[in-house]
C-alpha positions in Angstrom: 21.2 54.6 62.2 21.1 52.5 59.4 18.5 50.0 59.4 19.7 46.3 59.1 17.5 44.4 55.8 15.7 41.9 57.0 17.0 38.1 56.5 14.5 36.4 53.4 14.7 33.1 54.2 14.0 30.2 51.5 10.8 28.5 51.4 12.8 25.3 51.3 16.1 23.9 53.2 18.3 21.0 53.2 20.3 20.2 56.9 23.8 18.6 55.9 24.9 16.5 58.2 29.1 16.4 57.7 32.6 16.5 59.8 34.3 19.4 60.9 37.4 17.4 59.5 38.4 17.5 55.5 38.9 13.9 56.0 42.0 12.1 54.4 40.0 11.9 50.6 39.6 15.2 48.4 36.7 12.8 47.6 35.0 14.3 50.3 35.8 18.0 50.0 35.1 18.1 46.5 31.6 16.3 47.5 30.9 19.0 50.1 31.5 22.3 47.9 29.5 20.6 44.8 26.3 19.9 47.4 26.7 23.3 48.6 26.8 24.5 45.2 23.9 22.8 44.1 21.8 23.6 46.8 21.6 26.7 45.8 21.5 26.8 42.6 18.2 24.6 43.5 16.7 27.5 45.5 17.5 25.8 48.9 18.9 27.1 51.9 21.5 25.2 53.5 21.2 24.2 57.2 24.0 23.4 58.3 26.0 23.5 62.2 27.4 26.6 61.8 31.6 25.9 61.3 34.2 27.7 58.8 36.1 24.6 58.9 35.7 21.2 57.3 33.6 19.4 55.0 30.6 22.1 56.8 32.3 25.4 56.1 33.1 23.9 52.5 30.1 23.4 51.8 28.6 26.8 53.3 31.0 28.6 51.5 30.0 27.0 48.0 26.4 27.4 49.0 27.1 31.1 49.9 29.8 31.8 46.9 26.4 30.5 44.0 24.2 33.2 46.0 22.4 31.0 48.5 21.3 31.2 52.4 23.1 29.5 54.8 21.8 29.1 58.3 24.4 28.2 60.9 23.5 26.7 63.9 26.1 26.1 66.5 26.0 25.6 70.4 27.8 28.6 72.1 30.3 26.5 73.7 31.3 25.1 70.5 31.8 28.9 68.7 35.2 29.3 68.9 36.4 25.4 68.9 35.1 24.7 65.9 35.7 28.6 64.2 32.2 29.4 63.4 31.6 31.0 59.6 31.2 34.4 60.6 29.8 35.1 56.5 26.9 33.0 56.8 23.6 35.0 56.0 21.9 33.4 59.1 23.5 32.4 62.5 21.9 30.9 65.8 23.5 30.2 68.6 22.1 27.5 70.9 22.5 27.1 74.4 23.4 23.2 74.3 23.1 20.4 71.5 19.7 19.1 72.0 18.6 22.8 70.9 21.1 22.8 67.8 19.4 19.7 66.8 16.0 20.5 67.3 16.4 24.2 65.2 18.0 22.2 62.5 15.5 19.7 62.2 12.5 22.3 62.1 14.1 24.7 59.6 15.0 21.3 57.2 13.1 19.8 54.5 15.6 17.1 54.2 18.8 15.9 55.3 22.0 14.5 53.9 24.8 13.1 55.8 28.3 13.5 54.0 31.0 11.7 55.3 32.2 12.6 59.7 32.4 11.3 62.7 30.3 10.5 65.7 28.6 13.8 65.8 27.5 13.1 62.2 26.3 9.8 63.0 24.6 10.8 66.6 22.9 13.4 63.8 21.8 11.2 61.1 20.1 8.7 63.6 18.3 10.7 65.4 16.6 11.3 62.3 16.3 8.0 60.9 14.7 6.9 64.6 12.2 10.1 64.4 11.2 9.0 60.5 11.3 5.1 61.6 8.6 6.4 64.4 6.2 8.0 62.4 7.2 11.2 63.7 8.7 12.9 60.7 8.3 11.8 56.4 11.1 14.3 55.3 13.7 12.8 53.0 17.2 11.4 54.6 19.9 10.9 52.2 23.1 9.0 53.1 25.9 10.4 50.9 28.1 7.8 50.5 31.1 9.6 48.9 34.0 7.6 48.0 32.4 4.6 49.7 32.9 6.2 52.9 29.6 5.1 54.5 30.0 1.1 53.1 30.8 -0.3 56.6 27.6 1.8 57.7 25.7 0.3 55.7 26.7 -3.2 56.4 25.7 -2.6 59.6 21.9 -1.4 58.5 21.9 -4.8 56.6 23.2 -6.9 59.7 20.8 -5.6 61.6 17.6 -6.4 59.0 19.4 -9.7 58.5 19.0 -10.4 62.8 15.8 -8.6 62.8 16.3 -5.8 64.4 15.2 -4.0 61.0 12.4 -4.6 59.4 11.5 -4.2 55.8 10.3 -2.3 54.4 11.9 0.5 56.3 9.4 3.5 55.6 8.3 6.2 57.8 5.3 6.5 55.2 4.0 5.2 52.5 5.5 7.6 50.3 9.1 8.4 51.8 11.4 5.6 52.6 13.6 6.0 55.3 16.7 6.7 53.6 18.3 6.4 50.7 21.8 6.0 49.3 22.9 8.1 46.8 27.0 7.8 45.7 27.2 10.9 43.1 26.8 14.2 45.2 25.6 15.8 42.0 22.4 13.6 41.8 21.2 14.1 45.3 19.6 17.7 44.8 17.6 16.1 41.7 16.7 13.5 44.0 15.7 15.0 46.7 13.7 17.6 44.5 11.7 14.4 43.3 10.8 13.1 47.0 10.1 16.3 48.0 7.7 16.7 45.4 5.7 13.2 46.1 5.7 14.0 49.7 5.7 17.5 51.0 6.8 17.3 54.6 5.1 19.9 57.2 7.9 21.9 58.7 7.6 24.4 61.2 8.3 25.3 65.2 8.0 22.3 67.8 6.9 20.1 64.9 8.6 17.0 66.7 7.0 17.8 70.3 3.5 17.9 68.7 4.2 14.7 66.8 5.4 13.1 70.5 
């Protein structure tokens, strides 16, 4: 019997948060498969929720076609809805979402939401609500392709304006909570720099010690 290799996983990873839909803009295609690209070429994995289809299997593929580790994770309901990549070099498969979540959270070092829907959203504020508790420091980018996350951020600033936000919004005194960056191409770099002024502890139930 041949003997499988064993899976070497990078040291670092970056979760991309990002719709199963293409989306009406190549904007946001184009976006995906030059993060995925870069992520690798950076000598990250990409964490990602585990679909062939989309701005997520774009930007799996792109990581996996410039040599990088993708790690798909993708409730087992949700395995044939959303066509899972059956190429990526990792694959778990969780019993519900609250477990997808938490395995993408402690295999990141950061996260970036490209443009999607709800589930994006539901994704991205979870972790700005974990890093706005104290309970994580790891860098949160909002990718705001296109302009695609403008109303989005409207909102943020409504809500700092009525005071349900308050300034400055860090999780540390090192990390802010999120930022915004519009070029995909400058959000490895930047990424790399907060990473480098703040290396976050990741590792298994990292959250429910922090609770």
């Amino acid at each position: 019997m041949t003997k499988r290799p064993a899976v070497i996983r990078p040291k670092r990873a970056i979760c991309v948060y990002c719709g199963s839909a293409e989306g009406l803009d190549p904007a946001y295609m184009a976006a995906a498969r030059t993060l995925g690209g870069q992520i690798a070429a950076a000598g990250f994995g990409l964490v990602y929720g585990g679909a062939s289809i989309g701005l997520m299997g774009e930007a799996a593929r792109a990581a996996l076609e410039a040599g990088g580790h993708v790690l798909g994770v993708i409730p087992g309901f949700l395995k044939s809805r959303e066509v899972h990549l059956k190429e990526v070099s990792e694959l778990i498969v969780t019993q519900d979402m609250h477990e997808r979540k938490m395995q993408m959270f402690e295999r990141s070092d950061a996260f970036v939401a490209l443009p999607g829907g709800i589930g994006t959203l539901e994704e991205l504020f979870e972790q700005m609500t974990w890093s706005q508790l104290g309970r994580h420091g790891k860098p949160i980018i909002i990718a705001d392709v296109a302009g695609f996350w403008q109303p989005l951020l409207t909102m943020l600033d409504h809500m700092e304006a009525q005071s349900f936000l308050r300034k400055p919004f860090v999780s540390d005194a090192a990390t802010p909570l999120y930022e915004v960056v519009a070029e995909p191409g400058k959000i490895v770099p930047r990424i790399e720099t907060l990473l480098a002024a703040n290396p976050p502890q990741r590792g298994s139930g990292e959250i429910a010690g922090r609770f």
